[in-house]
C-alpha positions in Angstrom: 0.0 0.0 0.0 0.9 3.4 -0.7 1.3 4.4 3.0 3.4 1.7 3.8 5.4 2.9 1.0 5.8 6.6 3.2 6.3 4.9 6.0 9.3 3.1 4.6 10.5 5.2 1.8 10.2 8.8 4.4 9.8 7.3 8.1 13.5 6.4 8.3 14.9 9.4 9.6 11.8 10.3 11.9 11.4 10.1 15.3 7.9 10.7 16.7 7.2 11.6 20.1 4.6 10.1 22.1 3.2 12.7 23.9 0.2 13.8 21.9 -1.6 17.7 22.3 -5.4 15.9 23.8 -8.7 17.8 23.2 -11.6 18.3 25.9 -14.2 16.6 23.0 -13.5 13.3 22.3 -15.8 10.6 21.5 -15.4 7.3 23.0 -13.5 4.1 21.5 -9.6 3.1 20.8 -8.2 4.4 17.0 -5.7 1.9 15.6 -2.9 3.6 13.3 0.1 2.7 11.8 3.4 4.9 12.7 7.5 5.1 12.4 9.0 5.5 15.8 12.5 5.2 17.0 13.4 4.0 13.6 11.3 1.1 13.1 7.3 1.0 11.8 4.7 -0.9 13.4 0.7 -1.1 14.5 -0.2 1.0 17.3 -3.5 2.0 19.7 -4.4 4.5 21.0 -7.0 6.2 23.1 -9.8 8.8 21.1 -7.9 11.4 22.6 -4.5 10.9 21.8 -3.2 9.4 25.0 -1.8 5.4 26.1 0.0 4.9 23.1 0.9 1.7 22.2 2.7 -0.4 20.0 0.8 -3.7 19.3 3.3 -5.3 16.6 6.6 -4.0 15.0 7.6 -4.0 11.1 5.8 -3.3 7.8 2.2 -3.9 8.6 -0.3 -2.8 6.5 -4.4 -3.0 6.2 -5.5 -3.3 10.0 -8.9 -3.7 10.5 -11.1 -4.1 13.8 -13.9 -7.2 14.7 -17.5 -6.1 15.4 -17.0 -6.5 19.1 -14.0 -4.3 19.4 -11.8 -7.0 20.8 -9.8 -8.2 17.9 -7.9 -6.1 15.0 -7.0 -8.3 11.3 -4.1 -7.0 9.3 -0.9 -8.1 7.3 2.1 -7.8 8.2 3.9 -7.1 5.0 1.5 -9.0 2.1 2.4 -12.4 2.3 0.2 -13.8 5.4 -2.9 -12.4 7.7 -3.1 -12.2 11.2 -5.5 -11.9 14.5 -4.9 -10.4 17.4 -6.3 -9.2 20.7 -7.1 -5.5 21.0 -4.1 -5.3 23.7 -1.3 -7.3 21.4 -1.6 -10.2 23.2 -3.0 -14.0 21.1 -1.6 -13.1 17.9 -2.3 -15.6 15.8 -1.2 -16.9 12.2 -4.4 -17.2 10.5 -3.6 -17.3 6.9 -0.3 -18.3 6.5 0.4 -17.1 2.5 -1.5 -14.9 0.6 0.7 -15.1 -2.3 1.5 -11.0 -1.8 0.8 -8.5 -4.2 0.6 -5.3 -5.7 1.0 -2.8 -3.0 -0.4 -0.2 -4.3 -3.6 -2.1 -3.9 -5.9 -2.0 -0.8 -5.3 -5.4 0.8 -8.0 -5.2 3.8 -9.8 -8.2 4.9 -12.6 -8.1 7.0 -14.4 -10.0 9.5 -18.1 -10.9 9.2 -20.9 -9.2 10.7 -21.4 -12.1 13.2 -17.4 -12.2 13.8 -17.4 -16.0 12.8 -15.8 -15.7 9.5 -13.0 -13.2 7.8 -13.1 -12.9 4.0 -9.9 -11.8 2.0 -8.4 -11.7 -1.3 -5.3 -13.8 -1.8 -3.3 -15.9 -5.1 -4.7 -19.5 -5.1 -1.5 -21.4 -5.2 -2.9 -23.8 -8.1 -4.4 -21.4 -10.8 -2.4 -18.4 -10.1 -5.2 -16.0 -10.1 -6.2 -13.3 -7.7 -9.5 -14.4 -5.5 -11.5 -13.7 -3.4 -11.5 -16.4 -0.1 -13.5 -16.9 3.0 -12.4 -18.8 5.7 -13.6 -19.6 9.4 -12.1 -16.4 11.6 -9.1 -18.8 12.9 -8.2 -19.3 9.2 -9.6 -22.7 9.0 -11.8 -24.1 6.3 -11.0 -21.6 3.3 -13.0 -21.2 0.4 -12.1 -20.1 -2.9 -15.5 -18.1 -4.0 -14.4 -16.7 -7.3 -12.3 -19.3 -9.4 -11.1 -17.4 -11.7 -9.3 -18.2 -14.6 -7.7 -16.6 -17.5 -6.7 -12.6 -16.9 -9.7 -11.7 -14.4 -9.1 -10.7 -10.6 -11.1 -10.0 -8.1 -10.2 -7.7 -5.4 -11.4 -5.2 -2.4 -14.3 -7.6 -1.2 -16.5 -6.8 1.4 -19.6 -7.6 3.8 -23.0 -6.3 3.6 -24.6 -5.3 6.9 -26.4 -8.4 7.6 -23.7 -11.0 6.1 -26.0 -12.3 3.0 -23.8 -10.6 -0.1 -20.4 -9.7 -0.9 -19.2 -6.6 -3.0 -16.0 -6.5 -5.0 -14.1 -5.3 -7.6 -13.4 -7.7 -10.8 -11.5 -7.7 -13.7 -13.6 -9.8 -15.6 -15.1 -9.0 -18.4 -16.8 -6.2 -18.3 -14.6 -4.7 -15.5 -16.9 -3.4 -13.0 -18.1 -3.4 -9.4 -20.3 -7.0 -8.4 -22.0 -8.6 -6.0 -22.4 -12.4 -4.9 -23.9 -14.7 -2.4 -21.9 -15.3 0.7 -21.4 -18.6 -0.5 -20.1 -17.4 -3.9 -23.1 -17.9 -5.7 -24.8 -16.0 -8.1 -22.0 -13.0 -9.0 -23.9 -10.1 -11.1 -22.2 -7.1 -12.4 -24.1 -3.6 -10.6 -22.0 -0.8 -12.5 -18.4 0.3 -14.1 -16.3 2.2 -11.3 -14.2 1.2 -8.2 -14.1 1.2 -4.7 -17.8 0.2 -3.8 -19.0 0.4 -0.4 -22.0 -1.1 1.7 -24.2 1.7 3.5 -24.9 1.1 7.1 -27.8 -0.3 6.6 -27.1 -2.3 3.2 -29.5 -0.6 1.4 -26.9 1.7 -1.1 -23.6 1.2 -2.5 -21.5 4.0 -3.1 -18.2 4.1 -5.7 -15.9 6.2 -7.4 -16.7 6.8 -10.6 -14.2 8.3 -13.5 -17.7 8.3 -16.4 -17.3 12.6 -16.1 -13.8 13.1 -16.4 -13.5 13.1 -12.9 -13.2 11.3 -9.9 -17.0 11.4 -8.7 -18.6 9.6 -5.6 -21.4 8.4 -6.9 -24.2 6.3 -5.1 -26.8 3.6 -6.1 -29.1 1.1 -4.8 -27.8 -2.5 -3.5 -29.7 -4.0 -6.7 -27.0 -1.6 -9.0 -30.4 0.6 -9.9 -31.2 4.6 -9.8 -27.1 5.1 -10.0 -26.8 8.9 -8.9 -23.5 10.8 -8.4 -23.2 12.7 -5.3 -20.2 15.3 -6.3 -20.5 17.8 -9.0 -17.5 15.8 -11.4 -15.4 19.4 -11.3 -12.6 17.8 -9.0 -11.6 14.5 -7.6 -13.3 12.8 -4.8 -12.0 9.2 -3.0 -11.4 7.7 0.0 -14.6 7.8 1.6 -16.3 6.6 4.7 -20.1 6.8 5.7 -21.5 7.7 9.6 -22.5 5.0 11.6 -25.8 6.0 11.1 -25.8 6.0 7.2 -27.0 9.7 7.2 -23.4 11.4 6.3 -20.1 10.8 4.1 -17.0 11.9 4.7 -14.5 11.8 1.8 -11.4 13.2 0.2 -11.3 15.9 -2.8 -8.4 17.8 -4.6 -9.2 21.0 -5.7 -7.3 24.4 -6.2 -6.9 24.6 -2.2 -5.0 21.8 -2.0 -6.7 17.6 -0.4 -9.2 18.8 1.7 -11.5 16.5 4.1 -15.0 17.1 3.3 -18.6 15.8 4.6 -21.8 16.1 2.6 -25.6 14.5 3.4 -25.7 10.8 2.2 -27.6 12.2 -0.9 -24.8 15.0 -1.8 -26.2 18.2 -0.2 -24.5 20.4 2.8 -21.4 19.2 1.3 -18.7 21.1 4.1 -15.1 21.4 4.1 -13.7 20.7 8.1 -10.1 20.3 7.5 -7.2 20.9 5.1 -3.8 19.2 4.0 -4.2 15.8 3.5 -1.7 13.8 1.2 -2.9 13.3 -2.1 -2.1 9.7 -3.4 -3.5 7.8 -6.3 -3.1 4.5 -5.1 -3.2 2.8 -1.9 -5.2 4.0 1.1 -5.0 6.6 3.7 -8.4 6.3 5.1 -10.8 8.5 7.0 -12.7 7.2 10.3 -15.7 7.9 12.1 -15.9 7.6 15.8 -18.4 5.3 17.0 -21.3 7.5 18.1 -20.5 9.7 14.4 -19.6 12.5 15.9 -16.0 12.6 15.0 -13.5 11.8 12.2 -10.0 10.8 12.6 -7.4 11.3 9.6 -4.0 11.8 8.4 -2.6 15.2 7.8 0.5 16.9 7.2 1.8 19.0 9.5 2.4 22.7 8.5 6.1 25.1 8.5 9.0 23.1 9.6 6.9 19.7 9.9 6.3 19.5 6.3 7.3 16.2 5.9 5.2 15.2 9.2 2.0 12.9 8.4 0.0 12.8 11.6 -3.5 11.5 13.2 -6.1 14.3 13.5 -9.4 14.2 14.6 -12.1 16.5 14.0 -15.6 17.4 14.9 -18.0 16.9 11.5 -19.0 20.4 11.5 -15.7 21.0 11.3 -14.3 21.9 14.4 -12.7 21.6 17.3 -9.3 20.1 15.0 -7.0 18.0 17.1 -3.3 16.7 17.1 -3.0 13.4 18.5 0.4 11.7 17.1 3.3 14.4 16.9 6.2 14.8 14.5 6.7 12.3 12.4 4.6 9.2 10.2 1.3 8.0 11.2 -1.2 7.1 8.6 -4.4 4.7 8.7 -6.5 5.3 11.9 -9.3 3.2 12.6 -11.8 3.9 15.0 -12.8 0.7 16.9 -16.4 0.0 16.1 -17.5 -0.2 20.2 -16.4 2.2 22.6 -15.0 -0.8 24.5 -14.4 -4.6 23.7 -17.9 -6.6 24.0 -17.0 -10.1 23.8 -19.5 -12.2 24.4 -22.4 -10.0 23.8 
């Protein structure tokens, strides 16, 4: 992934400190960021307000991701294999031992399932050599190849609906596009041409990126690829986007002439706001935007301004825009994810 790619290619010389600058508003929950410190990269937690920093595992790890209870986070270290851990560090587990690796510009996530049981990923099957799309019980065992592709196609970026029954992903089939399929692989129909689809809280949209206006446009449609509407106006670029817990709200990422700002607009394009400035533009990869559980705050990276220009930190900000706050200092931090529960609920 592209941030891995800072981390590496810029973090080397950086030190960060670990003292962050904590706001009076915070919402509730743990954010999960990956950072450079005393010369080597790694996961790390933190609180929502910048303080008990933590590093959970050391090296190039890329695309963590939280369970649905709060108590475990996914992710890869390096591309080759995918692991589990506890929320503290502690039980980390081997649960896909090769993936085959990859192109790392590409967003290599995997994702637990609504119910926690189950993680679905994208990896190489060993035998045909193509890029699928897998599910497997969430200790790894019992995987499933779903796609089976042969030839040229891949299939890539695959994720849950809400209540478990469908999985979205991008394919290279032909016609290239954004589908859907059965949880069981079954039944994989084509909903539109663009990229980066995602569910809506409450399953019942999908938005995308779309390129159709010359332009990088978010654009949104039904979960049955009908009444396809974009949501930006097509006179800039638009990605990385992330809707509010409660589906009413989208935050995103646009280029314009003011530089990458981070934006929020109504789920149906109106009162779109801008709440914070410099963000790194990159055309691959990820560098994410979060919301905080209860949806009333974001967390993203940002450069730092004067002397720390070559400084990518975690932010958070309220979604009317205010209230802007430092929590890593001086340095590389990218990728914050808010945990999904203000507090690990195993068990409930």
């Amino acid at each position: 992934m592209l941030a891995r790619k800072i981390i590496v290619g810029f973090g080397l010389a950086l030190v960060m400190a670990a003292s962050p600058a904590a706001s009076a508003q915070t919402a509730a929950g743990r954010i999960v960021f990956l950072s450079m410190r005393d010369g080597e990269s790694g996961l790390f937690v933190m609180e929502a307000d910048g303080s008990d920093q933590t590093r959970l595992a050391s090296g190039d790890v890329v695309a963590a991701v939280w369970s649905p209870d709060g108590c475990k986070i996914m992710f890869r270290p390096g591309l080759g294999e995918i692991h589990v851990m506890s929320a503290d560090g502690a039980d980390r587990t081997v649960v896909v031992p090769r993936t085959g690796g990859g192109d790392p510009q590409s967003d290599f996530r995997s994702y637990f399932s609504p119910d926690g049981e189950l993680i679905l990923f994208q990896a190489r099957d060993l035998d045909s050599g193509m890029r699928d799309i897998f599910v497997a019980n969430a200790d790894g065992s019992n995987p499933i190849n779903l796609t089976n592709n042969t030839g040229a196609s891949m299939d890539w970026r695959p994720s849950w609906s809400p209540d478990g029954s469908k999985i979205l992903f991008e394919s290279r089939r032909q016609p290239r596009g954004i589908y859907v399929m059965n949880a069981d692989g079954t039944a994989p129909r084509r909903l539109a041409a663009g990229d980066s689809p995602t569910w809506a809280p409450d399953g019942s949209r999908i938005t995308f990126v779309s390129a159709d206006r010359g332009h990088s446009d978010i654009v949104v449609m039904n979960a049955d690829g009908t009444n396809v509407t974009p949501l930006t106006d097509g006179s800039g670029y638009a990605r990385r986007f992330s809707w509010s817990p409660d589906g009413s709200r989208i935050a995103f990422e646009s280029l314009d002439d003011d530089g990458v700002l981070l934006e929020v607009m109504n789920a149906d394009g109106t009162n779109r706001t801008k709440i914070a400035d410099q963000l790194m533009f990159t055309m691959g990869g990820s560098l994410p935007v979060s919301w905080s559980p209860d949806g009333s705050r974001i967390a993203f990276t940002r450069m730092a301004g004067g002397a720390e220009a070559l400084s990518l930190d975690i932010y958070t900000v309220r979604a009317d825009g205010s209230d802007l706050t430092r929590l890593t200092t001086g340095g590389m931090s990218v990728e914050p994810a808010w945990s999904p529960t203000s507090s690990c609920k195993a068990g409930s």
